[in-house]
N, C-alpha and C positions, 0 to 999 in steps of 0.2 A: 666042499665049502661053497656055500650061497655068496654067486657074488651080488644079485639083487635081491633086496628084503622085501617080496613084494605085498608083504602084506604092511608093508609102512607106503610104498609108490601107491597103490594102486586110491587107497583113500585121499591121498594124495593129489593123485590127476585128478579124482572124481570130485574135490573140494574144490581145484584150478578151474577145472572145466564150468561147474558150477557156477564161479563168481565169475568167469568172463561172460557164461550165459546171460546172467543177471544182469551185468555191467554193459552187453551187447545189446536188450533189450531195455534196460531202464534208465540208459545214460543220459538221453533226450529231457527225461521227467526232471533227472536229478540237475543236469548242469541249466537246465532252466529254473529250478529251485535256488540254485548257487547265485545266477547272476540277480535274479533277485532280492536275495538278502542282501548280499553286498551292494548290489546296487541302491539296495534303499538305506543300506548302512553309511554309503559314500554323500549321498544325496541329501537325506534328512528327510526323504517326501517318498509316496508309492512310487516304483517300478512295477509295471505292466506289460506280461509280453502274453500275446494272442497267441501263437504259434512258434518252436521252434525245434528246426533239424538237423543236422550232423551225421557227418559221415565218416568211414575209417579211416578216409585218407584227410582227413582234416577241413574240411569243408562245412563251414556252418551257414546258415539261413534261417533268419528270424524275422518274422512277420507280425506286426503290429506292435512295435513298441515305444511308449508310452514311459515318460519322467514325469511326475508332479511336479511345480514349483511352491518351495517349502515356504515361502515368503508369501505367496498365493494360493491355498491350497486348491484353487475351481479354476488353476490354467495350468496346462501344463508346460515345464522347460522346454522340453524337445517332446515330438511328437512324428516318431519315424514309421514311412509304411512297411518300408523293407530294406533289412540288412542284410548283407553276404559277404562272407570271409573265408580268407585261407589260413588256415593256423599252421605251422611249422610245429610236427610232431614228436619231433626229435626233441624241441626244447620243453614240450610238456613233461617229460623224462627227469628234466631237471627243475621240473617244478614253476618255471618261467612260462608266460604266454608270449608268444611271440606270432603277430599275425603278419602277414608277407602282405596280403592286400585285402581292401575292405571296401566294400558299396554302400554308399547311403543312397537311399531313394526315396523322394517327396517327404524331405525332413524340416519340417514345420516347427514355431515356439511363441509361446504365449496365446495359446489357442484353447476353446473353452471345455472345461471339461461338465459332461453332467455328472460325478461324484466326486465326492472332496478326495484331495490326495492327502490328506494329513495319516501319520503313524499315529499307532497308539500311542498313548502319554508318555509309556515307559522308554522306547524308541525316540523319539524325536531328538534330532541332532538341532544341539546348539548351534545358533550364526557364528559364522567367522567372522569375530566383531571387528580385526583391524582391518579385514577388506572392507569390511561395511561403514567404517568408519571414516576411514581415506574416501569412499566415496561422500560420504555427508559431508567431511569436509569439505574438499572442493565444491559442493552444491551451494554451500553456506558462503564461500568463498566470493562463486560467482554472483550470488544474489547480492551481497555487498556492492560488487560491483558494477553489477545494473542500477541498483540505488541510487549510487555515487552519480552515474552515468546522466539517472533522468529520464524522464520519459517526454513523447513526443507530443502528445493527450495535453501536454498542458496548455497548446496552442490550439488546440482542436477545445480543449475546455474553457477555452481564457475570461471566454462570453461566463460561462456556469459558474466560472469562479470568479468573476469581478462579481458578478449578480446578488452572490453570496456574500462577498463581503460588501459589497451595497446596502445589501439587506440586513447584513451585523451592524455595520455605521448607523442606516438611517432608523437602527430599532432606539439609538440612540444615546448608547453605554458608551461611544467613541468619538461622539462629535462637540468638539471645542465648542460649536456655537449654539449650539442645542444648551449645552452646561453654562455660555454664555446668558442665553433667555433667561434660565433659569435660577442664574446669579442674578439679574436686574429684575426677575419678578421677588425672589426675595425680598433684596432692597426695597421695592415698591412696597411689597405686602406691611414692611415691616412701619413703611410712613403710614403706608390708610389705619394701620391699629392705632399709632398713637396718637395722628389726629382724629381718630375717632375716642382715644381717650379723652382727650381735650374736649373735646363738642362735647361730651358726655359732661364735664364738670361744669356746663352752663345750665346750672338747674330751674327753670321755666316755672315750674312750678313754685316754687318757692319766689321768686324774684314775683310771681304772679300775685302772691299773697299778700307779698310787703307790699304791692300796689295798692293791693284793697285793701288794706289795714292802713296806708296812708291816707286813701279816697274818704273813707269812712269818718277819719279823725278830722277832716277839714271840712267835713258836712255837719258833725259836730260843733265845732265852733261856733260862739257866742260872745261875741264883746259887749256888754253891760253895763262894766264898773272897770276903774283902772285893774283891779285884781284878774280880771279875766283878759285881759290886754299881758298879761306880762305869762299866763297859761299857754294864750296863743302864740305867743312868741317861742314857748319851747317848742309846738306844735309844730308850727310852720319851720325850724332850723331840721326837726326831724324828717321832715315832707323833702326839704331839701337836702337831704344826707341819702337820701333813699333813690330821690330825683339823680343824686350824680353818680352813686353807687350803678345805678340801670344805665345813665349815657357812658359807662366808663367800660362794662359788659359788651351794650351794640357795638361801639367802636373796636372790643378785642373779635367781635363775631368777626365783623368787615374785614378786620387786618386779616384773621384764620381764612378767611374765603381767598381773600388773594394769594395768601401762600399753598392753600391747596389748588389751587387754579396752577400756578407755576409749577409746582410740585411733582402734579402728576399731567403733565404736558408731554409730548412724545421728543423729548431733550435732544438736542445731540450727540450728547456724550455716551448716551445706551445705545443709540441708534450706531454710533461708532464703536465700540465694544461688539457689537454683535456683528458688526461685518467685517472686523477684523480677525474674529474669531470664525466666520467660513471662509474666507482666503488661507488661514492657515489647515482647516479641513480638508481644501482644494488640492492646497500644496501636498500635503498628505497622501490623498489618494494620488498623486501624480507619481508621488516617491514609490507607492508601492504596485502600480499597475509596470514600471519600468523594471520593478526587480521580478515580477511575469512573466517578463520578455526572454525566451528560450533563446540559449546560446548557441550560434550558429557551429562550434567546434564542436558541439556533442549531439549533430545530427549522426553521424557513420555509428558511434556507440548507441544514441536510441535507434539508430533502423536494426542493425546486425545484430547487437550484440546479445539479445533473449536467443538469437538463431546460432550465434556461434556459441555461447556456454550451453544448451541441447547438444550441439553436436557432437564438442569436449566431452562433456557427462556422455553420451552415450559410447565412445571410445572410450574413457574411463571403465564405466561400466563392466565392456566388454572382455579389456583387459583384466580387472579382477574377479569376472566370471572364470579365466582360463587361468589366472594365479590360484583358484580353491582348488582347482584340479589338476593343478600339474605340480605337483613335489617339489620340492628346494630342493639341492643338492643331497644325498647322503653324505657323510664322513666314510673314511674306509677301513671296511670294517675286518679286524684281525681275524684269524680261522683259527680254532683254536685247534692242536696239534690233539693226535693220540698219544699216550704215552708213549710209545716205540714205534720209529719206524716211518712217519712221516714228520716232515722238513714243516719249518715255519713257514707259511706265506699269505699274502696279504690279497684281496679280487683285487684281479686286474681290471686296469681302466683303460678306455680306448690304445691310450698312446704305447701300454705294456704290452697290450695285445697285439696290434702291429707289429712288434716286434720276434713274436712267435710265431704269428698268423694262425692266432686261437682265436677263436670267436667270442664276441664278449658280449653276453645274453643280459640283460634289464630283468626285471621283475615281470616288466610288459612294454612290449616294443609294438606299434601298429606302423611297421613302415610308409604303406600310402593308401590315405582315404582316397575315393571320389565319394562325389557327394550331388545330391541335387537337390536346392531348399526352394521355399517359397515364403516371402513375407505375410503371405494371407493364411487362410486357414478359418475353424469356425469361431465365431466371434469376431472377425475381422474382417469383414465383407463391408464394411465402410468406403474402403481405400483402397485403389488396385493395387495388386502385388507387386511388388520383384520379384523378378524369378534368377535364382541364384545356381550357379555352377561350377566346382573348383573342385581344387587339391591339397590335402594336406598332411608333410611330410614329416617322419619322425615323430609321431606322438607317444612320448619315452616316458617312463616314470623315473630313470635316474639320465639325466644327459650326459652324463660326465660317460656314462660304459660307453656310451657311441660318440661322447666330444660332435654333437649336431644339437644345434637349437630346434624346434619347433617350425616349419617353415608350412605357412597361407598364401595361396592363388585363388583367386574365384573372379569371376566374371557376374554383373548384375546384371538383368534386364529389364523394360517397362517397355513395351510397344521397341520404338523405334531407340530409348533410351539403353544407355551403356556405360557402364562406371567397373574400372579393373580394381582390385580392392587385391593389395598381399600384407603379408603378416608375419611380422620375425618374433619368437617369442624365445627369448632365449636365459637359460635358467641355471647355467652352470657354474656360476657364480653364487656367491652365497645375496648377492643383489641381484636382485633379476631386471632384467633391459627389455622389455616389451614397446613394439614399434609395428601400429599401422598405417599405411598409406591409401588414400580414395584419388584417382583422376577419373577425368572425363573430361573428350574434347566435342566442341560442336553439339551439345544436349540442345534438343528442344526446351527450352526455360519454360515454356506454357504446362507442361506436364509436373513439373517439379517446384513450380511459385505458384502455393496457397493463398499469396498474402496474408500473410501471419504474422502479426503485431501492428504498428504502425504502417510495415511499407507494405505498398500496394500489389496487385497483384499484376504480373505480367503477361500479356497475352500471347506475345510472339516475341521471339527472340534466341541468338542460339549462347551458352555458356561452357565458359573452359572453367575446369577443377581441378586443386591439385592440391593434397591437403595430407599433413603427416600428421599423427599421433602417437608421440614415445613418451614412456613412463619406466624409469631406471630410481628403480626402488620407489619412491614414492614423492620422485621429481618430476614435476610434468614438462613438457616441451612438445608445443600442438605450435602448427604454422598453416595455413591459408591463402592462398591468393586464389582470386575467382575474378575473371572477364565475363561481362556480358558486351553482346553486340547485336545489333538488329533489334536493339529492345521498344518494345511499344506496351506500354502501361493499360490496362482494361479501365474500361469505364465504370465498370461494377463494383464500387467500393461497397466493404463492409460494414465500416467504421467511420467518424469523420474524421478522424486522422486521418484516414484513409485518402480520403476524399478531396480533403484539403491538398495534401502531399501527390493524387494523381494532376490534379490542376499545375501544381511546382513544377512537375518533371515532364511536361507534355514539351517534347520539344529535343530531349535529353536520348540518343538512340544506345549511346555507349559509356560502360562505365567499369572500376574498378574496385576491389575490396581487399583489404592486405588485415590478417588479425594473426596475433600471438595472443599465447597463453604461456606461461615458464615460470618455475619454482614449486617448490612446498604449498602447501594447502594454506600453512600459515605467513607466508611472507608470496601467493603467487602474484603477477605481474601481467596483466593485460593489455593489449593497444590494440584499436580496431581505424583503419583510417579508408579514405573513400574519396576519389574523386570528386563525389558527390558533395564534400561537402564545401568546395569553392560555388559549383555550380547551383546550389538549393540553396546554401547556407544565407548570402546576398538576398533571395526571392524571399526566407523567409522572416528574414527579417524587418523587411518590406511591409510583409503582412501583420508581422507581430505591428509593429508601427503603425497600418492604420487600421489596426481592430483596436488595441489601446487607444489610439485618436477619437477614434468612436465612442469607445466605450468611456473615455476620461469626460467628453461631453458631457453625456448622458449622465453621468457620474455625479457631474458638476453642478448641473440642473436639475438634477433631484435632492441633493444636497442644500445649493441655495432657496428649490420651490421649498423644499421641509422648515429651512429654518427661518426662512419667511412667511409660511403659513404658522409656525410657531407664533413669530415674533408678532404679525398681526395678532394671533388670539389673544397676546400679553397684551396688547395696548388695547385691545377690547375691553380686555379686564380691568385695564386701568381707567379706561372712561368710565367702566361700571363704577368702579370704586369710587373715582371723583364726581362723579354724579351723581351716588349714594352721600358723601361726603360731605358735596354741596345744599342736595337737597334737605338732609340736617342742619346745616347751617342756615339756611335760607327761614327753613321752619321756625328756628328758635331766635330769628334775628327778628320774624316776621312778628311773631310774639310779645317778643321784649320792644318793637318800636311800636305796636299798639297799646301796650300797657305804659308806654311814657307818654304818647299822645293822651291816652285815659286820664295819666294823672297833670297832665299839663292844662289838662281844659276844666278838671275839677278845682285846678288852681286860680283860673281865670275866671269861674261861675262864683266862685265868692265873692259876697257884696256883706263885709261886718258893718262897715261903716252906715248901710242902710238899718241895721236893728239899733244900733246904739242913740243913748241918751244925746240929746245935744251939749253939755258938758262934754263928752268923750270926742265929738266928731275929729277935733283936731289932732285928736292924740291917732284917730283910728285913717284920717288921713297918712297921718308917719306910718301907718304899718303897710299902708299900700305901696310903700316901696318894696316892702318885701320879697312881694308878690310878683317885681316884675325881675 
């Protein structure tokens, strides 16, 4: 009896032997093919690795590897030179990765890439729109709130913006006295038409006719016989109808002349209209050069507060970078039984397992990073770096199998600068509580004040930090306090805010800054308050007070010179016009008292009484009464 079949073993060992061969030399190719897929499946953007080794005792090292960022495809996430790790061998067995320890070395991000990291069409992972959303939230959040807050510009702008609205006023669409002028030139305009109607209906030529058609008929004249004595008597009552018709004409010219003399005289009552109308201009701009004037309670919220919602958002941020990557809790999940022979039971979770003291393996446990990063990298040579150094504990895909959150230490540097930064990121809940903390005592302030925004920049001086950022589900809770001391402001303003605000503070060595942030995105709650703002708030109000003094002059005097140079060109116009006015009347007065002298001395050059018969003389004496 065969107790070994060797002819079923031996193809057997030689298929075994085979695939461990294959699997001993092509495991390197293959499990760097693996963490690339997945990794770009996890990521949404290329995974890139230059080099990678392993060994049978579990020992990996990988060289050059390289995340896209999906959001930017030409920088990359993370950009590590090299990593090394122990995997625990036993739990590959069960399908678990489980690394005991792991190095990062010179782990860089947002750094430039030269080719794009986008996946083909077909690959491309969608955003995780509620992270991204929570984050725009809050962004929108805080920009409300700098709105509200104001800016410091507007004292720095006060000159650019009265000038402007100087310049809207005196174009003339808003000035009482300008629409003053221009109501009394109406008025005026609308006398010079109608006494130029009137002048018009003193017709010259006509009245000029009747004269010589009067002239004419008393040169005519011949008294003779009684019959022609009784002709001239119509003659002459006509001479005289015509005579009083023409003195009844000059005397309405003369009246017109004095009422246009009066008329358009430079009155008081317009001259008062229009200067009552730029006092109330004045008054105006005074109302709105004080509502200008920046509030000295919202200096701490315009210096800080563009610097403290950055800071928020960039916690934020970072927080829900490491919520896309770290799992929510699982549910636990039942094993389903064979039909005979095995028991029901459910994975155990830390606290079961304790009590049998089995081990309770995650999907993927990296019990402890070190790490070594740098802020700089290529494209980032603007700015000196931090250089960053830490540990991070428990990076679990389920927390609950180890009941341990997530736990961050790192250390920052810059020259002489030092900031301890840790991180509880804890997920075992179906709400997850993420909590960073930044101190630093005694910084050099000259290496880390830009002057950016309104406030200036510091040249020396040293600063304490101590600043949390917690986000429990998607309620924020950020807090602040920051001392400076020994501080001395640089003379090199950027800005004139700038400028104006180092002049304020010269003097000011120490000071303090206390800000929250707390709530939902839709209901969050800000307060930024400052020392500063008893000490500046006084100085700058000071200054709003006599740039507005300034500027209210100035204001004032260009206002009154416009609507005074106005108001002269109206009463120019109206001399023109009553000059015009006059000089028509003058004309047709001059006219009509020559054509009555004409016809008065043709009344006075008749002599009937010399042609007539001596029978008539008596009769042609009577009619020389007539004549006079």
């Amino acid at each position: 009896m065969k107790i070994i079949r060797w002819s079923f073993v031996i193809p057997l060992l030689v298929i075994c032997v085979g695939t461990v061969a294959v699997l001993l030399v092509f495991r390197d190719p293959l499990i760097k093919k693996a963490l690339i897929v997945n990794g770009e499946n996890a990521f949404g953007a290329k995974v890139e690795i230059d080099e990678l080794k392993t060994t049978l005792a579990g020992n990996l090292t990988i060289t050059g590897l390289r995340i896209a960022d999906r959001n930017d495809v030409w920088k990359n996430m993370a950009d590590i030179k090299k990593l090394s790790a122990t995997v625990n061998t036993a739990a590959l067995l069960t399908q678990k990765i489980i690394v005991e320890e792991a190095n990062l070395e010179n782990l860089t991000w947002g750094t430039k890439r030269t080719t794009s990291g986008a996946l083909p069409a077909g690959r491309q992972k969608k955003p995780a729109l509620s992270a991204d959303n929570l984050l725009a939230a809050f962004k929108k959040r805080f920009a409300q709130d700098q709105q509200q807050a104001g800016s410091f510009d507007v004292l720095a702008n006060l000159q650019k913006n009265i000038e402007e609205y100087k310049n809207s006023l005196l174009a003339g669409a808003d000035l009482q006295s300008l629409r003053a002028v221009d109501t009394v030139r109406g008025e005026l305009t609308g006398k010079y038409e109608e006494y130029g109607k009137k002048i018009q209906q003193f017709d010259v030529n006509k009245y000029t006719r009747d004269i010589q058609a009067a002239i004419e008929d008393l040169k005519n004249t011949k008294v003779g016989s009684l019959q022609d004595i009784q002709a001239a008597q119509g003659k002459l009552a006509k001479v005289n109808e015509t005579k009083k018709v023409l003195e009844t004409a000059i005397n309405d010219l003369k009246s017109m002349q004095q009422d246009v003399t009066s008329a358009f005289s430079e009155n008081a009552g317009a001259t008062q209209k229009i200067t009552d109308a730029i006092n109330a201009d004045v008054n105006l701009v005074s109302t709105k050069l004080q509502e200008a004037k920046p509030d000295k309670r919202d200096i701490a919220p315009m210096l800080f507060g563009p610097e403290w919602g950055d800071r928020v958002l960039t916690a934020v941020d970072t927080i829900m970078f490491i919520r896309k990557h770290l799992p929510p809790p699982r549910a636990k999940q039942k094993i389903t039984p064979a039909e005979r022979g095995v028991d029901v039971s459910f994975t155990p979770d830390a606290a079961e397992a304790a009590k049998t003291n089995t081990p309770v393996w995650p999907q993927l446990l990296v019990k402890k990073i070190s790490f070594s990063a740098s802020t700089g990298g290529a494209g980032k040579e603007a700015t000196a770096p931090l250089t960053i150094t830490g540990t991070a504990l428990d990076v679990c895909s389920e927390q609950n199998a180890i009941n341990k959150p997530l736990t961050l230490t790192a250390t920052a540097q810059r020259d002489n600068q030092t900031y301890d930064l840790t991180g509880n990121f804890d997920h075992r809940q179906s709400v997850p509580v993420d909590t960073i903390t930044v101190k630093s005592a005694n910084l050099d302030i000259a290496a880390i004040s830009g002057g950016s925004g309104a406030m200036p920049k510091l040249a020396a001086g040293t600063v304490n930090i101590d600043a949390l950022f917690s986000l429990n589900g998607d309620i924020l809770d950020s807090k602040l306090n920051l001392a400076v001391n020994n501080a001395a402001f640089s003379a090199d303003a950027a800005t004139e805010s700038q400028k104006i605000l180092t002049g304020l503070l010269q003097g000011i060595s120490s000071f303090t800054v206390t800000a929250t942030a707390a709530g939902a995105p839709d209901n969050l709650q800000t307060t930024i308050s400052s020392d500063l703002d008893g000490a500046v708030g006084d100085k700058i109000n000071a200054l709003a007070e006599e740039k507005i003094g300034q500027l209210k002059t100035q204001l004032q005097d260009s206002i009154r010179s416009q609507a005074e140079q106005k108001t002269k060109e109206l009463f120019q116009q109206v001399s023109g016009n009553k000059g015009g006015l006059e000089q028509m009347i003058t004309e047709k007065l001059s006219a009509l008292t020559k054509g009555n002298e004409q016809l008065q001395n043709a009344l006075n050059s008749q002599t009937p009484a010399a042609a007539a018969s001596e029978p008539v003389k008596s009769a042609v004496e009577g009619l020389k009464g007539l004549f006079k």
